[in-house]
N, C-alpha and C positions, 0 to 999 in steps of 0.2 A: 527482401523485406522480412522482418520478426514476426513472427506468427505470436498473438497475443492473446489470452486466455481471457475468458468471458464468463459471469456468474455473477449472483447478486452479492454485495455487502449489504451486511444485516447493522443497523447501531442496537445498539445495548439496552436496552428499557430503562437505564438507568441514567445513558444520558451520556455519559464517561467512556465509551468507546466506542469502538467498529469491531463486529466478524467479518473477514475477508475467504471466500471460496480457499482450501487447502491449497489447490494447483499454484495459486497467485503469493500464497504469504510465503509459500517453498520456492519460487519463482525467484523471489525475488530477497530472501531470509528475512521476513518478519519476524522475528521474537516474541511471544506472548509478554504484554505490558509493557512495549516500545513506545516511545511518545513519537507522536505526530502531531503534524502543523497541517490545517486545511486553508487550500487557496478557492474563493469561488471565481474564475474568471469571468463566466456568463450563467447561463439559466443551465445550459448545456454540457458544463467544462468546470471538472473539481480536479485541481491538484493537491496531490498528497504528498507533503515534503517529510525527510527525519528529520527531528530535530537535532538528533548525533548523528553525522554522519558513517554509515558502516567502511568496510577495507572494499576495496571494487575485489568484488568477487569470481570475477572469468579472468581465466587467464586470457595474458597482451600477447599478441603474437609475436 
């Protein structure tokens, strides 16, 4: 199982973004001013899609 990093996202007082904890946006290579798409499934369950998708980043064995 993946051991999955934990911290708050901050939105932006503006309205216009998200801060994501460093460990998560290196994690995972967020970009400063990548767009994202929010999914709310439940009260409980936010997915965060790109809307570009990036190259898969680990190597395939």
């Amino acid at each position: 199982m993946a051991s999955v990093a934990t911290g708050d996202a901050h939105v932006h007082p503006s309205g216009e973004g998200v801060n994501f904890p460093a460990a998560i946006a290196e994690a995972v290579k967020i970009e400063k001013g990548e767009t994202m798409e929010w999914f709310i499934e439940d009260r409980n369950t936010f997915i965060l899609k790109r809307m570009k998708p990036c190259k898969y980043f680990l190597k395939k064995p």
